[in-house]
N, C-alpha and C positions, 0 to 999 in steps of 0.2 A: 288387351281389349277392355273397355270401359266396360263395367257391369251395364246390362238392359234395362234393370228395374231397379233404377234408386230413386230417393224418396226424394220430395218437391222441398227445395227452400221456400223460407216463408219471410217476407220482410218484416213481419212483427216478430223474428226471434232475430232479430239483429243485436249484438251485444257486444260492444268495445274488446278490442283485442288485448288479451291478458297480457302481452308483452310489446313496446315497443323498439323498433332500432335506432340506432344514433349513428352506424357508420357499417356500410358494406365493403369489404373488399374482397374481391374475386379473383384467381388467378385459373386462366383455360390453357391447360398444353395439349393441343389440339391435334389430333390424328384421325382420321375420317372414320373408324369402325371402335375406336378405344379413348374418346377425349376426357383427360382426365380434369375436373373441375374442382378445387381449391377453393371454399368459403370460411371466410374468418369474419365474423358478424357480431357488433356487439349489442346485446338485448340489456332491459330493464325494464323490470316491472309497472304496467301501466295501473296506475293510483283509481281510475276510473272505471278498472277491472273486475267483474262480479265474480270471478276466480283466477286463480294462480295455476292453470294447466298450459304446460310448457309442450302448444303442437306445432308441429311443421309439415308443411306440405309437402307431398314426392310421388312424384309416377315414374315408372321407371328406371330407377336410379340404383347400381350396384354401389352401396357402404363399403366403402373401403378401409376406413379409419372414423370418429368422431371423438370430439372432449369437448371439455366446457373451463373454463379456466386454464386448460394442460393437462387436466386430468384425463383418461380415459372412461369414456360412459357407453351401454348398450342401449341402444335406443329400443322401444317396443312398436313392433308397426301394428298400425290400426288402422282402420276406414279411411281414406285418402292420404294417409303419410306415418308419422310417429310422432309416440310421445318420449318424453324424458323428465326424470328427476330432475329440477332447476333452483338455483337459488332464487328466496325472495330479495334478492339483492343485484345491482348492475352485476353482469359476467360477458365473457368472450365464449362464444362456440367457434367451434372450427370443427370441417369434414372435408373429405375428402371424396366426389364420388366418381365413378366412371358412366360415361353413357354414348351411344350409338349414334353418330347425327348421318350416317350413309344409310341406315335401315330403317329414320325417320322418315315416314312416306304420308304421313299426315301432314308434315307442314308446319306443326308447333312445337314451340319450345328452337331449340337449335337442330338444325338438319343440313343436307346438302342441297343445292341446285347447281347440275352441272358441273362439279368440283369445286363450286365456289358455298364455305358456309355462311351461313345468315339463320335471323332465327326471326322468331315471331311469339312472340308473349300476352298479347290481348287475347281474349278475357285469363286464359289460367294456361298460361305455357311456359311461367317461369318453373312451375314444380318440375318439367322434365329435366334442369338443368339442373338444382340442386333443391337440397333441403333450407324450406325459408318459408315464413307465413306468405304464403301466396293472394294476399286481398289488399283492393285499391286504399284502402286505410291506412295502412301501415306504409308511412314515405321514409326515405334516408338517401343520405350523400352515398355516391357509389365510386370506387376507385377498381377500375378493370386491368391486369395484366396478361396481352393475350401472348403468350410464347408459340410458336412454330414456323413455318419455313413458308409462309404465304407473302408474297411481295407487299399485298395491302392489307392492314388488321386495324379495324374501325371498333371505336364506342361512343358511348352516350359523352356529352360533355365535351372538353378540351383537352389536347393529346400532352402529357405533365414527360413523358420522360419516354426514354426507345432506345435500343442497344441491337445488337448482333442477333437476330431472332427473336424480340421481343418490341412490344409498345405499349405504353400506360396510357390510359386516358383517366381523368376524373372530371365527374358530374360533378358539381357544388351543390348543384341544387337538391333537393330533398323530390326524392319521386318514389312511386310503388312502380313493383317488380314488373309490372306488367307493359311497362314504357323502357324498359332495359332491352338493346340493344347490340348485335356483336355479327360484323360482318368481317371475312378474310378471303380474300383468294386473289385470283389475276385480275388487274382494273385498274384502268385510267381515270382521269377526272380533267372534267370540264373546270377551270377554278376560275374565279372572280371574287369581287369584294361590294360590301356595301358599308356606306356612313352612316350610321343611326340620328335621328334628332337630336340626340346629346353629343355629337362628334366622335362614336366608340367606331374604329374600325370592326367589322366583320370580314374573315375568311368564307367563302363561299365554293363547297364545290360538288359537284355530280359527277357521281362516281359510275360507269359504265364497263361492260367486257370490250374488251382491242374488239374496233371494228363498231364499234356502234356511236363512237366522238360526234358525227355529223348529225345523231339527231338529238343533240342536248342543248342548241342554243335556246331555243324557245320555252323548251322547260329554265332553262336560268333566269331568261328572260321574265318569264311569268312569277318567277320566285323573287325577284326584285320587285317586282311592280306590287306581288302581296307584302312583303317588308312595309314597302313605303305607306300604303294603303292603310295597315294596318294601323300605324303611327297616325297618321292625318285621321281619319273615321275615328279609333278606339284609343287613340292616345297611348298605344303597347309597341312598347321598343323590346327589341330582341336582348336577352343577355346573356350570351356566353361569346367566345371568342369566332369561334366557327361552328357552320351550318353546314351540315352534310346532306345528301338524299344519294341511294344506290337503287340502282335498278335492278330486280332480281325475276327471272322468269317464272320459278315457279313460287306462285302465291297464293294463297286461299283469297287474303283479300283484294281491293284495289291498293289502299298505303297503309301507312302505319305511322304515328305520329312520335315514335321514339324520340325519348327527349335529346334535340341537336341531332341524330342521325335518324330520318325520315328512310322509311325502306318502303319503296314503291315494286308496285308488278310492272313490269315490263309494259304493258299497255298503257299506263298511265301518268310515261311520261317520255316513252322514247317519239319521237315524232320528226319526219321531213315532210314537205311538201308530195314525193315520189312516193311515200309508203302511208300517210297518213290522209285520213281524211277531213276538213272542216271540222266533224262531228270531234274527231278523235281530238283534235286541238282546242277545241273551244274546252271536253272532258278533261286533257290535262290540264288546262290553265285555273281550271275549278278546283281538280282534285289538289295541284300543288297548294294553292291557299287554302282549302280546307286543311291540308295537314298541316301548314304553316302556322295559322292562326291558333291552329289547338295548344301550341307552344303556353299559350295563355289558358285558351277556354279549354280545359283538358288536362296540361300538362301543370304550368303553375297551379291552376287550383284543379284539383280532379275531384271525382267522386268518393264516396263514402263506402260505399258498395253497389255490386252491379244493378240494386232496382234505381240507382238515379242515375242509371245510363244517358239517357234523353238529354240530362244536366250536361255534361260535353257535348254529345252528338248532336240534337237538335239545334239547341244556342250554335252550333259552329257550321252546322250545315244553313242556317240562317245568314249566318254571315259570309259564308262561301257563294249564297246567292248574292246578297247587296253586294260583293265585290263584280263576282259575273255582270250584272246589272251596271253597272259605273264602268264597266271596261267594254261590255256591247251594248245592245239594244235594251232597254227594259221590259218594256211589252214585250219583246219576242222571248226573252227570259225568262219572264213572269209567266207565259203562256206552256212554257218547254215544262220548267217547273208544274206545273198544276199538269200537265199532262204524265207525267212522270208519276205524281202522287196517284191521281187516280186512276192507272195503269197497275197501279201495285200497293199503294196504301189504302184505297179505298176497297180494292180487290180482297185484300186483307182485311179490313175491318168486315166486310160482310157474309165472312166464312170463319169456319172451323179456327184457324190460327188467328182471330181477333183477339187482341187485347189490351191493357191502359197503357199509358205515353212512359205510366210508372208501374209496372207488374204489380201484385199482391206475390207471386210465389214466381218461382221455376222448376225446371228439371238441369237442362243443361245451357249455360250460357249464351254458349254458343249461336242457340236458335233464337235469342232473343236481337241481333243483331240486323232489323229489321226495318224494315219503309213507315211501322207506327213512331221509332223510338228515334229514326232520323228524320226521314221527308214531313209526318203528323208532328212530330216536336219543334221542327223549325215552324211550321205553321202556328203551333202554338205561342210561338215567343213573337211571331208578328202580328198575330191577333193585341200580345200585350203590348206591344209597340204602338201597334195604331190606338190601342185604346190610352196609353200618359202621353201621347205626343213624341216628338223627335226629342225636344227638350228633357224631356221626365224619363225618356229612354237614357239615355245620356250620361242625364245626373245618377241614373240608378245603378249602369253598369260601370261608372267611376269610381261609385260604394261599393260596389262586386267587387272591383278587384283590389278596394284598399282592406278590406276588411275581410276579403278569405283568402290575400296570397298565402301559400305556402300550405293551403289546408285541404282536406278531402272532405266534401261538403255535400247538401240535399239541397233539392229540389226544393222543399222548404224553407231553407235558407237562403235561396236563388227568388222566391216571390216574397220573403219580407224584404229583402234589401228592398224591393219597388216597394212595399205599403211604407218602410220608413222613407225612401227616396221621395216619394208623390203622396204619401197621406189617403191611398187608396186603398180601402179593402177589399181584400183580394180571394176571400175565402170562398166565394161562387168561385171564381175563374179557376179555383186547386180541382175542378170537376174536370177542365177538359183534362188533366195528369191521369187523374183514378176515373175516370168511365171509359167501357172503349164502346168502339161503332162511330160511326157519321154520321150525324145528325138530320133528319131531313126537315126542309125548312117549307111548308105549304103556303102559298101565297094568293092572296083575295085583296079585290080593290074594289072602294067604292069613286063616285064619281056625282057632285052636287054642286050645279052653278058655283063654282069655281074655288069648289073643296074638293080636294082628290087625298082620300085615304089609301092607304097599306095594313092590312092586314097578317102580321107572320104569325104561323105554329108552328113550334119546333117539337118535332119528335125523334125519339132516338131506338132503332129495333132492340131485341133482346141479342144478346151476344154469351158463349159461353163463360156461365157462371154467373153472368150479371143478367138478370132478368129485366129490374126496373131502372130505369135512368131518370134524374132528375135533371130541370130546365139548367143549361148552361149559358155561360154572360157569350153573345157572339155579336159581333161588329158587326153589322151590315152600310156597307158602300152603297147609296143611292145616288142617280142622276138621274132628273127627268128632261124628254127631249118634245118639243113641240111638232104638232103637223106638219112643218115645213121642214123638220128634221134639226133645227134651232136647239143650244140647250137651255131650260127655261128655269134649271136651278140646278148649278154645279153640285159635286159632288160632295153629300153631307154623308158622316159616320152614324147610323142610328145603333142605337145600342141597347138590343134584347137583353135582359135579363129576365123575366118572365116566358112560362110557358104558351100563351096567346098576349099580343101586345099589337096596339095599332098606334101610328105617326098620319099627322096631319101633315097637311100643306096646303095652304091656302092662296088667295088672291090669283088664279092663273087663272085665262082669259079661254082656254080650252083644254077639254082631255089630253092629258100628257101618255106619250111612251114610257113606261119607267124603264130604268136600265140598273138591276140591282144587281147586287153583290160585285157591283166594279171592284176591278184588281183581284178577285178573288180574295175578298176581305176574311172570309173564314174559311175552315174545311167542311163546307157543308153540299148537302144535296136540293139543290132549289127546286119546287114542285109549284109550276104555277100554269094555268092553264093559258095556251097563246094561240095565236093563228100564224100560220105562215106566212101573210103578207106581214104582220107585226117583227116577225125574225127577218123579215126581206128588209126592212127597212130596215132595223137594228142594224145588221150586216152593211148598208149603204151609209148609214149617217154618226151611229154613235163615238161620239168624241174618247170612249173609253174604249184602249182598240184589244182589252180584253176581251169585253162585253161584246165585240164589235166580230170576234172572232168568235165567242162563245156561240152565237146569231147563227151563224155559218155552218157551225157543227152540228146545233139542237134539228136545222132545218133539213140538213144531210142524213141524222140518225129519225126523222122525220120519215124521209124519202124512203130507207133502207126498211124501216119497221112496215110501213106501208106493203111497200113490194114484197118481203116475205107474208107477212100476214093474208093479203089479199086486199089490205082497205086499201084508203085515197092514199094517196102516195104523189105530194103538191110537187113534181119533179119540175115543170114549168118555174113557179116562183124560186125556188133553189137553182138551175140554171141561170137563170135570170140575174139571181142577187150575185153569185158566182161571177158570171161576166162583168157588171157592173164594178166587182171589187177589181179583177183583172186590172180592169181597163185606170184604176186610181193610181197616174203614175206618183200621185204626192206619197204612194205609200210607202213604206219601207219594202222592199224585195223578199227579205225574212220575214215580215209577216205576212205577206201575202204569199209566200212557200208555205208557213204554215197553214194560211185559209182554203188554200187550194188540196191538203195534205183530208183524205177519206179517213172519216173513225174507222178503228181496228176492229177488227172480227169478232177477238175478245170483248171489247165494248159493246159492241151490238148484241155479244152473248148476254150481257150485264144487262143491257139495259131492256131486254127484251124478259129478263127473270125478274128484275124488279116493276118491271108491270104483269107480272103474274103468269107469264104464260115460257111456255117451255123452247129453249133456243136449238132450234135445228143446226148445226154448225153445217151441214152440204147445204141448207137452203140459204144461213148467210153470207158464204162464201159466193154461193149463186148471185146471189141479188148484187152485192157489192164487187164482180165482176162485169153486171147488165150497168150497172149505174157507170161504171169506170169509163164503158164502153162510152154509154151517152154524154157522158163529161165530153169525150175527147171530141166527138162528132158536133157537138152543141158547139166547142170553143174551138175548132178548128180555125175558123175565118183569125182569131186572133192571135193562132201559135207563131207565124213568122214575125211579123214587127217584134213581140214581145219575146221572142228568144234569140234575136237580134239585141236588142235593147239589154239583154243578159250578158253578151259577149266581156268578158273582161282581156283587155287586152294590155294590160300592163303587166310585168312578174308575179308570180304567184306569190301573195301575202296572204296568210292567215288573221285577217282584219273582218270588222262584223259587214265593213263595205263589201267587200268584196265576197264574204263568206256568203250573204245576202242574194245574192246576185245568183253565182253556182246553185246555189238552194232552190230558188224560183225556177233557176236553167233548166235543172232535172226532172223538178215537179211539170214543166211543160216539155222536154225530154218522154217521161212517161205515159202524158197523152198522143204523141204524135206517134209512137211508137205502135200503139192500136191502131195506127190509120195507115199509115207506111209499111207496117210489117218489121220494122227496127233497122232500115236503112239509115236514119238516123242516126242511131246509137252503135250500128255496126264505125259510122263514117266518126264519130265522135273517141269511140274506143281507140279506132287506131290513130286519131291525130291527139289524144289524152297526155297531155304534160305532169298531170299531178292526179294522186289517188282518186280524189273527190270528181274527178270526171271519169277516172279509168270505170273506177267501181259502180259510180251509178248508170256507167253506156252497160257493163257488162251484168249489172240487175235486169235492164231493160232488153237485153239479149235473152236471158232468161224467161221471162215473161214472153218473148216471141216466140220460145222453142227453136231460135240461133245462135245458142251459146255454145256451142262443141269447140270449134276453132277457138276463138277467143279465151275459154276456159282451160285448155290444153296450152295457150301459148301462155297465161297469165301464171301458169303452174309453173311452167318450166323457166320464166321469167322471175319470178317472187320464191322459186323452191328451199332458198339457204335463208328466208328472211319467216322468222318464227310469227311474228304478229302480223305478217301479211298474207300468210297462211291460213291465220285464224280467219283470215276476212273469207279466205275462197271456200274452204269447209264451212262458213255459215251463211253465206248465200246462197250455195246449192241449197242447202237444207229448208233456209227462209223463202225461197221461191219456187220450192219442186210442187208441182200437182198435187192436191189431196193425195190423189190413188197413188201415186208414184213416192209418199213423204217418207216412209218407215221405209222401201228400199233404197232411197236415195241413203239412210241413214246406216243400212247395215252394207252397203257399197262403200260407203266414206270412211267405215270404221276401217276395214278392210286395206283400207289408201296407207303405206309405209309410213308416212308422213301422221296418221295416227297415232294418240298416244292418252291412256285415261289417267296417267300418272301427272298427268300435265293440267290444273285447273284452265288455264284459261284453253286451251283445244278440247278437252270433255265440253266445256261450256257452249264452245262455237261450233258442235254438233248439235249437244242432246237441247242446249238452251233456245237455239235456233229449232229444232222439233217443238217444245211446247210451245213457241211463239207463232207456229202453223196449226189454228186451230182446226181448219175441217183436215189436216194431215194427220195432226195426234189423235182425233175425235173420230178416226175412222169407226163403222160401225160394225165390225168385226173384232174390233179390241187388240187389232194386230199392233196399234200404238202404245197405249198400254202393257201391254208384256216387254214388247221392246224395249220401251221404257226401264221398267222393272228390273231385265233381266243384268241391263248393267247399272244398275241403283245396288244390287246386290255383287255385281263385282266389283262396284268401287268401294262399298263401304267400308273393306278391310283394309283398304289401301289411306283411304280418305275421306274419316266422318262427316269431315263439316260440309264438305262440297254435295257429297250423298245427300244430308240433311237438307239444305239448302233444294237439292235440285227434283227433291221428292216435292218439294211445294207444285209444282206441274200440277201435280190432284186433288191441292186443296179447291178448286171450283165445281168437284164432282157432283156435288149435290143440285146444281144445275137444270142436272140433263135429265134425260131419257131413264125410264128402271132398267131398259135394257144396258143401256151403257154404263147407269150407275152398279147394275148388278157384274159387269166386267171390271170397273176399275174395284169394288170392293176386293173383290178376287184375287188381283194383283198384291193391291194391299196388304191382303192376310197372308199371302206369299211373302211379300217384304219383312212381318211382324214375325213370320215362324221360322226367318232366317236361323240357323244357330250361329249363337256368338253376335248378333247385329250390336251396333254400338249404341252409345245411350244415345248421341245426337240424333241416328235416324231413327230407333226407335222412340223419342220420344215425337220428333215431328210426325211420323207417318200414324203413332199412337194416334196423335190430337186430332189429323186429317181422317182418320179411319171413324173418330168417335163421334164426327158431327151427325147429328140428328135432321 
């Protein structure tokens, strides 16, 4: 077990690695409780070096043997690995160690799933496999030979040679240890090939357990479409001979971007029509191009060290959207996206765990793996897009990758390439990297025979450690639309750099609508005073069907704040604008699923704390119940035509036409269901050809309190299939009664089919619990400890997921003292655990210490 209390890195003591490598070779003879690991590594003194201390990382790991030349040496172990006498001159080490991958229950470094091994090495899981500087700096060519009796034995690179229980692979490429890869066991593969824009054939294949071949086409599918994608947009061809990806069930993450052999979670890429939903397909076709694409933004050029995380993840999570975008809906994308961030990136910036896109320090890696340094860093690299243009975009990341291939690079290095690409100074915009928190943007207008100003402030709260923030450069997307609903000046970029700044606009014949922050040009929080017929209209007319949607929401979380508080609560105008968008058949179906889609509970908690006042979680779950009811009574007269008009009657295609369609189906599915009783959705479950109708008739059974029959036969129907399981344990959970949330959870745990060793089934209990906020928020705290009490049984099993899943109480400070004085409680129970690991200890540390 990790020590509790170690000391915080700091990026100012960052300092070139005393030694680097020029060639790994590895050799694994593998046996599930005794695998023995073979490294012969040749080191040389790095020139750039402010000392000559020869360390090596190791957790873990029984010394068998080591030398350095041929020689035999003893190593001395110290604070994370050992040290050794080394020459100031090139040499050969070589060890031998042994290590446990059956009794790794963590998930890092090399372990089992199911009898099949695989490993996981991002941020620091190369140390559990052998002694080696464990940091993204230090790259080299890697040559693997895996020996044992497994039918399939996978690595990084191209497969160079294979005998009678044994196969070589060699990397060319120069990579760090934490993109190192090694999967063996029983497994098929899906295989295909692609042509690069230079004519290089590629091998292609997806590797699965016997029995799961059926659901890999679309995963191939989608792995082809980000190849070509990639080529066309970024000009980046693949290079090595074959492209691998293995599905493995037990994973802390979603994938892993190892170089040439991608190791996915089981969720993130097995998928049929029968077992998967819409949601689930649209999420692999994202996640395989995100890990595709890192091949480049990631793998060929990687990081320096872990504070220029965001330099991979954001840049690649930004580009995993433009591809999403160009393969569906845009607006509908662009909408999913921003709800997603401020579901969890902005939730974060406004709490305890807030911090920059680029740390000042850490504790443990691990937690830094987060919605500022993904979801906030893609944002941040499309704010610098919109501001050099497509062109200057372009020209700058064609300089990116001719001038850092093969390098581990900063953030810094990542924004001069754009001031030397575009001659733009960039030295404001390095604000949004190093300050954290979201900014809020307050909005004032004047209005003078036929001058209409804009007035922004930008202000940003205090956030842990960072008290004062200074003005940062943010885009703002303007369109104004005229009284008739006309628009009377497309959409211009104005561009804040100042703390108060005003933009004119002149010669316009009447008071305009503005319609700001179109597309969601920044990550900011717009503060601007409206009326509800001005969001009715927005919602009816605006050509930006961001903004168009954003309308829809403000006037919804209008309604909600109204009805809990006791004020006006404009539920007419919201109705109204509501049926109007219905009724727009020019619209796209998926947007208008999403228009129709209620802000979450959570958001109402939010937004009801940032105007000051304290969020009842039984009275929003109340109101947002009253409101659901009147939606469905209000739009009654138009649920038949319009869920008619939803019917897809062609094969089921996982296309955005059609995906569209299903989406809207449900969302009016949902209302009728209050008005029927879920005759509906009973008549729907049972004529249900594909998941995406099973799953949302039997949500809506749930909601009616008719889900017994149906939930019993979908059990005994889906029981052999792992991730369709996942769906039935987080449904119940997602839609059980406040009062009924925490026994619905110690019921499930209880169900054979249980298992906390397993992230993704922990997740689709406890993750589905904090996602019921008046369920977890009971005021008894009975959620809370339940929480807790397996927060402390998994963490010996499994820091990161623990770590992770303790974030549930980062919004404590919220609520109530009664309930804040409950979940402290909890808390200091979690902190006095003995032996707790450094990941939960340091997240529930940070969540306990907010002020």
């Amino acid at each position: 077990m990790k020590d509790a209390s170690p000391q915080p890195i700091y990026l100012s003591d960052y300092t070139p690695p005393e030694y680097l490598v020029d060639q790994v070779e590895l050799t694994f003879r593998l046996a599930p409780s005794a695998t023995r690991v073979i490294s012969k590594i040749r080191f040389r003194p790095n020139p750039e070096a402010v000392s000559k201390r020869f360390f090596l990382h190791g957790e873990g790991l029984a010394t068998i043997s080591s030398t350095i030349d041929g020689a035999p040496v003893t190593p001395r172990e110290v604070e994370g690995g050992i040290e050794v006498d080394a020459p100031d001159a090139p040499f050969t080490w070589e060890a031998e160690v042994e290590i446990d991958p059956k009794a790794n229950t963590a998930l890092e470094g090399l372990y089992m799933s199911n009898g099949m091994y695989c490993t996981q090495c991002e941020a620091e899981g190369f140390r559990k496999i052998t002694w080696y500087p464990d940091r993204p700096d230090v790259m080299a060519p890697f040559t693997v030979r895996i020996e044992g009796d497994e039918p399939v034995m996978l690595s990084n690179g191209n497969p160079t040679a294979s005998g009678d229980g044994w196969r070589e692979w060699t990397d060319p490429w120069p990579k760090p240890a934490y993109l190192f890869a090694l999967v063996a066991g029983d497994l098929v593969a899906r295989e295909d090939s692609f042509t690069t824009m230079s004519g290089k054939h590629v091998d292609l294949r997806l590797w699965v357990r016997p029995g799961d071949e059926g659901k890999t086409a679309f995963g191939m599918e989608a792995l082809k479409k980000s190849m070509k994608w990639d080529e066309e947009v970024y000009g980046r061809e693949y290079d090595l001979d074959i492209f691998q990806i293995v599905a493995v069930s037990d994973f802390n993450m979603g994938a892993m971007e190892n170089k040439g052999l991608n190791i996915f979670n089981t969720s993130a890429v097995l998928c049929s029509p029968e077992t998967s939903t819409d949601a689930n397909f649209e999420r692999i076709e994202a996640i395989i191009a995100h890990e595709y694409f890192h091949n480049w933004t990631g793998n060929r050029i990687t990081c320096r060290d872990w504070f220029q995380l965001s330099l991979k993840e954001g840049l690649t999570v930004f580009r995993d959207q433009q591809f999403s975008a160009d393969m569906r809906s845009p607006s509908v994308c662009r909408i999913s996206d921003v709800l997603s961030l401020r579901g969890r990136q902005f939730r974060e910036d406004n709490g305890p765990l807030a911090h920059q896109v680029q740390p000042d320090s850490f504790v443990e890696i691990n937690n830094f793996y987060t919605a500022t340094i993904y979801e906030k860093g893609a944002e941040v690299i499309r704010m610098l897009k919109t501001l050099v243009g497509d062109d200057g975009y372009r020209k700058a990341l064609d300089l990116y990758f001719e001038r850092h291939d093969g390098q581990a690079c900063t953030i810094d290095d990542w924004l001069k390439v754009f001031e030397d690409a575009t001659g733009r100074d960039l030295s404001q915009f390095r604000r949004w990297y190093k300050q954290a928190g979201t900014p809020r943007l307050k909005v004032t207008e004047t209005w003078d025979d036929g001058t209409y100003q804009l007035t922004f402030t930008q202000t940003t709260p205090p956030t842990p450690g960072q008290a004062v923030k200074e003005p940062q450069v943010i885009p703002i997307a303007v369109g104004l639309l005229g009284p008739n609903g006309d628009e009377v000046r497309e959409t211009q970029v104005l561009e804040m750099t100042e703390g108060t700044q005003t933009f004119t606009f002149e010669g316009l014949s009447a008071r305009p609508v503005p319609s700001i922050l179109r597309g969601f040009s920044a990550p900011v929080i717009v503060e601007r005073e409206t009326t509800p017929d001005e969001r009715a209209f927005l919602l009816a007319h605006d050509t930006d069907e961001f903004n168009r949607w954003e309308a829809g929401r403000s006037l919804a979380k209008e309604v909600l704040t109204g009805m809990i508080t006791g004020g006006d609560a404009p539920q007419a105008a919201y109705l109204d604008a509501l049926a109007t968008m219905l009724r727009d058949d020019s619209a796209d179906p998926a947007f208008r699923a999403l228009a129709l889609q209620m802000p979450g509970e959570d958001d109402i908690a939010q937004t009801l704390f940032d105007a000051g006042m304290t969020p009842d979680p039984d009275a929003i779950h109340e109101a947002c119940e009253t409101l659901k009811q009147a939606r469905a009574e209000y739009l009654q007269d138009l649920l038949p035509r319009l869920s008619a008009d939803m019917t897809v009657s062609e094969p089921f295609e996982p296309n955005a036409e059609q995906a569209g369609k299903r989406a809207l189906g449900l969302q009016l599915l949902k209302l009728a269901t209050r008005l029927d009783g879920g005759k509906a959705a009973q008549a729907q479950y049972e004529a249900a050809d594909n998941m995406t109708h099973s799953l949302g008739a039997l949500a809506c059974l749930l909601d009616a309190g008719k889900a017994d029959a149906a939930l019993a036969e979908f059990r005994e129907r889906w029981k052999n299939d792992a991730l369709v399981m996942d769906k039935w344990f987080m449904l119940q959970v997602s839609h059980a009664a406040p009062a009924e949330a925490a026994a619905t959870v110690e019921r499930l745990t209880k169900d054979p089919a249980f298992t906390m060793k397993n992230p993704n089934r922990f997740r689709s209990v406890f993750g589905a619990f904090a996602g019921n906020p008046a369920g977890f928020h009971q005021k008894d705290g009975s959620g809370y400890a339940l929480l807790a009490d397996w927060l402390i049984r998994l963490d010996p099993i499994n820091p990161q997921i623990t770590a992770r899943m303790s974030g549930a109480f980062e919004t404590w400070k919220r609520y109530d003292a009664d309930r804040q004085d409950l979940i402290a409680g909890e808390l200091d129970r979690i902190l006095a655990t003995p032996g707790l690991s450094r990941d939960t200890a340091e997240m529930v540390g940070r969540i306990r210490g907010a002020e």
